[in-house]
C-alpha positions in Angstrom: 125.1 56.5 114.7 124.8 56.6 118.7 126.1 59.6 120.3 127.4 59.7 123.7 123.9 61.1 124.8 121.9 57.8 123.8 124.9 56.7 126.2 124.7 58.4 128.6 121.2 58.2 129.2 120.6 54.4 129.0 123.5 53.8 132.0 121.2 57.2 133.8 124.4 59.6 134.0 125.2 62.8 132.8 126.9 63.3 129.4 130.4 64.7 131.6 130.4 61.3 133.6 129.7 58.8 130.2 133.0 61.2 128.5 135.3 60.6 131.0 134.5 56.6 131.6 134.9 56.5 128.2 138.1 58.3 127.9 139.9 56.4 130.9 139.5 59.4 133.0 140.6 58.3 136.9 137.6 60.7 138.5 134.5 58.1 137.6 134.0 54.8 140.1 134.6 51.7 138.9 131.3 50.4 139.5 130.1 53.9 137.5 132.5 52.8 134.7 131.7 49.8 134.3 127.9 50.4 134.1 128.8 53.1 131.1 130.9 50.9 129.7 128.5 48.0 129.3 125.8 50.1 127.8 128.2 51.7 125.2 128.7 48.5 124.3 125.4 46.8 123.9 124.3 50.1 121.8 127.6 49.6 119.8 129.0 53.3 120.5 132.0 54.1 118.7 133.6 57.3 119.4 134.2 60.6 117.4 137.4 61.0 116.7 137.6 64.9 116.9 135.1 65.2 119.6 137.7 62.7 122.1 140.7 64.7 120.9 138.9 68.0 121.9 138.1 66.6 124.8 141.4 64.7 125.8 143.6 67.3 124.0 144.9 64.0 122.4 145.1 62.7 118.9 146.0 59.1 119.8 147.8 59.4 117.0 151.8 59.2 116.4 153.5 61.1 113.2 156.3 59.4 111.1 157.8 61.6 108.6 160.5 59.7 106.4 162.6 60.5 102.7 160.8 58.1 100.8 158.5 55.5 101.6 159.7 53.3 98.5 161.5 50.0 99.2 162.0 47.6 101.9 164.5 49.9 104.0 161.5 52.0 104.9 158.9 49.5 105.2 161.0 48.0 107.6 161.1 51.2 109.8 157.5 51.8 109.4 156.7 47.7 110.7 159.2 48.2 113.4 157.1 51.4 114.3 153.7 50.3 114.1 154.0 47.4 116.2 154.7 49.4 119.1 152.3 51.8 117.9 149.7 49.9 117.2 150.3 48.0 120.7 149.7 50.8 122.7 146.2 51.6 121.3 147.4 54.4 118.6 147.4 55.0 114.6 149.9 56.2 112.6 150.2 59.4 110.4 152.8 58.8 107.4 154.4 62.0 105.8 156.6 61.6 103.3 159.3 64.8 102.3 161.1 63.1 99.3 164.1 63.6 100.3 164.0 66.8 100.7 165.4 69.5 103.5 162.2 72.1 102.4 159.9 69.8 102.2 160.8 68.4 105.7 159.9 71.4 107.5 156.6 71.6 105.9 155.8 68.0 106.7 156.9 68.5 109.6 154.6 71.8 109.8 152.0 70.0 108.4 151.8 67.5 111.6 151.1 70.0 114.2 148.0 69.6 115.9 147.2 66.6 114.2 149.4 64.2 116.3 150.9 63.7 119.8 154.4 62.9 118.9 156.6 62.9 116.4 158.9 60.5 114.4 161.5 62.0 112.0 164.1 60.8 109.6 165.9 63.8 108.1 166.5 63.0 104.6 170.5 64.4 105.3 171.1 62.2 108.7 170.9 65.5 110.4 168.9 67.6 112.0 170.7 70.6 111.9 168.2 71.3 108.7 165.3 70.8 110.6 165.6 72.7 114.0 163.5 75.6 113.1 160.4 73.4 111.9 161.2 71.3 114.6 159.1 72.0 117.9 159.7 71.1 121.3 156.1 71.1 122.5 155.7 68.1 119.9 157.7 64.8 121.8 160.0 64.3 118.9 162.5 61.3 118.3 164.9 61.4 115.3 165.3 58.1 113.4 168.9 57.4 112.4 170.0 61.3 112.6 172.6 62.8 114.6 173.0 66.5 115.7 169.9 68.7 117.2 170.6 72.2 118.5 167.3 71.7 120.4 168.6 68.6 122.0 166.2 65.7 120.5 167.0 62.4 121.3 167.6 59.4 118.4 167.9 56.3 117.4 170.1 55.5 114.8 172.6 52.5 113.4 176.2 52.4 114.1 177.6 52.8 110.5 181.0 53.6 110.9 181.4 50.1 112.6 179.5 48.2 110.1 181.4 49.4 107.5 184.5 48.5 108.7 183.2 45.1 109.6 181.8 43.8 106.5 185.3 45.4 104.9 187.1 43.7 107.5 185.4 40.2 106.6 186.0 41.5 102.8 189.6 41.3 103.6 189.3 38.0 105.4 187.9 36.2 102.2 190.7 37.0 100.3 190.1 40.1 98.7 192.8 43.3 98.0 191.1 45.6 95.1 187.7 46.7 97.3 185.3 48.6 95.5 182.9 51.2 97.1 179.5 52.1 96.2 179.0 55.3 97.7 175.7 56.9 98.7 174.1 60.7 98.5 177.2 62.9 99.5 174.9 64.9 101.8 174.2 61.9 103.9 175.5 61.4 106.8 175.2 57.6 107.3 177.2 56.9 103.7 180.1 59.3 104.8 180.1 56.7 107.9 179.7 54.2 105.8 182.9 55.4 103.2 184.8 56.7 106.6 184.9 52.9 108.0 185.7 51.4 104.7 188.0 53.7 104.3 189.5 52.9 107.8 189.8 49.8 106.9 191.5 49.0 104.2 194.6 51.6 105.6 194.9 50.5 108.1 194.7 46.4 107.2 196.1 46.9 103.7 198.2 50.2 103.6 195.5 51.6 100.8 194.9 55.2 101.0 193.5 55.9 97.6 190.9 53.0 97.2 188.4 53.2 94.4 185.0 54.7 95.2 182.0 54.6 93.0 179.5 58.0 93.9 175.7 56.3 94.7 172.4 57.7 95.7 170.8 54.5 97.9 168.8 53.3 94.5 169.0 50.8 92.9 169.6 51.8 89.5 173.2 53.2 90.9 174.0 49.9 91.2 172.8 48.6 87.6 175.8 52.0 86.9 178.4 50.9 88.7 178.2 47.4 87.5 178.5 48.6 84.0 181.3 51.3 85.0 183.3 48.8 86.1 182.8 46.5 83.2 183.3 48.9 80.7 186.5 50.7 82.2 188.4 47.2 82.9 189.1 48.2 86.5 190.6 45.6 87.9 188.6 44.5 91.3 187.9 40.8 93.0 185.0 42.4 95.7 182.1 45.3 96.2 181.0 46.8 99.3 177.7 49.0 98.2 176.3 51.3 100.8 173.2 49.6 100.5 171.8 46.4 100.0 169.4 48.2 96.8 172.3 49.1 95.4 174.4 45.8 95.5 171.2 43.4 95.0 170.9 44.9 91.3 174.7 45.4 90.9 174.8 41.5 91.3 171.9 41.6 88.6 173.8 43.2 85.8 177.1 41.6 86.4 175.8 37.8 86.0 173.2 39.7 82.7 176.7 40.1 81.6 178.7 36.9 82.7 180.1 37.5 85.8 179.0 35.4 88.7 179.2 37.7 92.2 180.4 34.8 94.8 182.4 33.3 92.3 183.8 35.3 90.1 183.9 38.4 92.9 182.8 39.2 96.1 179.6 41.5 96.6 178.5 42.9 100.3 175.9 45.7 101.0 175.0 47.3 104.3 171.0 47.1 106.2 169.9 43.2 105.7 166.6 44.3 104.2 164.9 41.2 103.8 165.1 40.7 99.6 169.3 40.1 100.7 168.2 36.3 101.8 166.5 35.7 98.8 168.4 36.7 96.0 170.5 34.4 93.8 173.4 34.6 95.5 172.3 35.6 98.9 173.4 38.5 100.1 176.3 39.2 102.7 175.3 42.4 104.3 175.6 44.2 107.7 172.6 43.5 109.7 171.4 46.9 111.1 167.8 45.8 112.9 165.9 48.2 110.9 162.8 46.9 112.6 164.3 47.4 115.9 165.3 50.5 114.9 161.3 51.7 114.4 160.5 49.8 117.2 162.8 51.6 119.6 162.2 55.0 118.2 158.4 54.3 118.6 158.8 53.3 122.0 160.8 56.3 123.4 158.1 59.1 121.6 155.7 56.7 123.8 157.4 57.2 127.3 158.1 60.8 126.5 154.3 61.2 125.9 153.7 59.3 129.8 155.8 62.2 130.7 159.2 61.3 131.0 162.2 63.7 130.1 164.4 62.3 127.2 167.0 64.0 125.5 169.8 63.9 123.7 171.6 61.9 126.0 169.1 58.9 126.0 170.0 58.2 122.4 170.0 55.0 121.7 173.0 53.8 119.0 172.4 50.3 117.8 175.5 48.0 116.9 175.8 46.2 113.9 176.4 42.4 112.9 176.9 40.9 110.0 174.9 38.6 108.1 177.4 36.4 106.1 175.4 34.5 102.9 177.1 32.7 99.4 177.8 36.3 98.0 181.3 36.3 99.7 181.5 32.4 100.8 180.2 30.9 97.8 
């Protein structure tokens, strides 16, 4: 392997001058660059890793650390983020806490030293479990969590007002007996997600004690609720699952046991991961950009690392639509 010696010495510079051409250091000429730059080339140098970091006090390197990276919800998130990642010249470090609050703060832990910022999505919605692991020498962003006593910014979805609009548009399609499919109680973006359909329906239909299904965000809590609702003869004519997981194979077990969702009932989930446009019916859910919302995190880590002071108050709150497909217009 050439070293930046063999370098160094074929463009007739000293080993300090080839390191800091190389690493985009503003003290080198261009014509001295340029020369170093053309030789590291033709001898097909590729440089250490370690060694630059040392030298930079840079990883190039940005760290995501997520509940779970099972499913289309998080691939979405990671895509959004490596495009911007990847755009500006840097790799990605996944961490994965599975969901849990202790295990956050040792992924979290885990990342020091190893990257220049920081990408989190605490597996509650909130950060108030993290604060301690988190540190503030580490530019941090905070994907779709509120609440930071240290004062990180964050991206996150609107909830509250997609729930009440794909409820709303429920409503507007006919239906009275609304179902809910609830997600982990601890999570801050389902108690949104109940609040606004909650909202809703009192205040367009005078209910105050509508039926709520308890969830976890997988899939096999919808396969449940399907057969819950079979089984106890609850009368309903639509479902609004707090995700589209949940409500893609709640469709599958009603029509595995005769009942066709867009026909026989309405079915509407909440993210628009991209399986909702394929499935038979398609999906009506709210469209909440997950790729944008990686993209945007990814890009504020990136101008807090050019040195810009974010906080809290930059946050950046995307709003909903809604994605209406043959599930509720069939």
């Amino acid at each position: 392997m050439v070293t930046i010696r063999e370098v160094a010495k074929a463009a007739g510079v000293s080993v300090a001058t080839a390191s800091r051409a190389l690493n985009g250091m503003d003290n080198v000429t261009r014509a001295t660059r340029e020369k170093i730059e053309a030789k590291a080339a033709e001898l097909n140098y590729v440089p250490h890793s370690g060694a630059r970091s040392l030298t930079r006090r840079k990883t190039d390197t940005i760290g995501v650390i997520l509940p779970d990276l099972f499913g289309e919800f998080f691939s979405e998130i990671i895509r959004g983020i490596d495009l911007v990642v990847h755009g500006a010249g840097k790799t990605l470090l996944l961490g994965n806490m599975h969901g849990s609050a202790q295990e956050t703060g040792q992924a979290i832990r885990a990342m020091r030293g190893r990257v220049d910022g920081l990408l989190v999505m605490p597996p509650n919605s909130s950060a108030d479990a993290m604060d301690e692991a988190l540190a503030k020498d580490i530019p941090t962003v905070l994907l779709n969590a509120h609440g930071s006593a240290k004062g990180f910014p964050y991206v996150t979805v609107d909830n509250y007002a997609g729930a009440r609009m794909v409820t709303d548009h429920l409503i507007d399609c006919g239906a009275r007996r609304i179902v809910h499919i609830g997600g982990p109680s601890s999570n801050r973006d389902a108690g949104e997600r109940q609040r606004g359909y909650r909202d809703s329906l009192r205040e367009r239909l005078g209910e105050t004690q509508p039926y709520v299904i308890p969830g976890t965000f997988r899939e096999d809590a919808g396969r449940h609720a399907a057969r819950l609702l079979l089984s106890d003869k609850i009368r309903f004519d639509a479902v609004f699952a707090g995700n589209d997981l949940m409500a893609i194979d709640l469709m599958a077990e009603l029509r595995e046991q005769g009942v066709e969702p867009g026909k026989d009932l309405l079915v509407a989930g909440f993210d628009d991961i991209p399986l909702a446009r394929y499935v038979t019916p398609q999906l009506t859910t709210v469209h909440s950009d997950i790729t944008r919302l990686g993209s945007a995190a990814a890009l504020m880590v990136l101008r807090m690392l050019k040195g810009e002071e974010i906080g809290a108050e930059d946050s950046l709150i995307i709003p909903p639509t809604l994605a209406i497909r043959s599930s509720t217009v069939g």
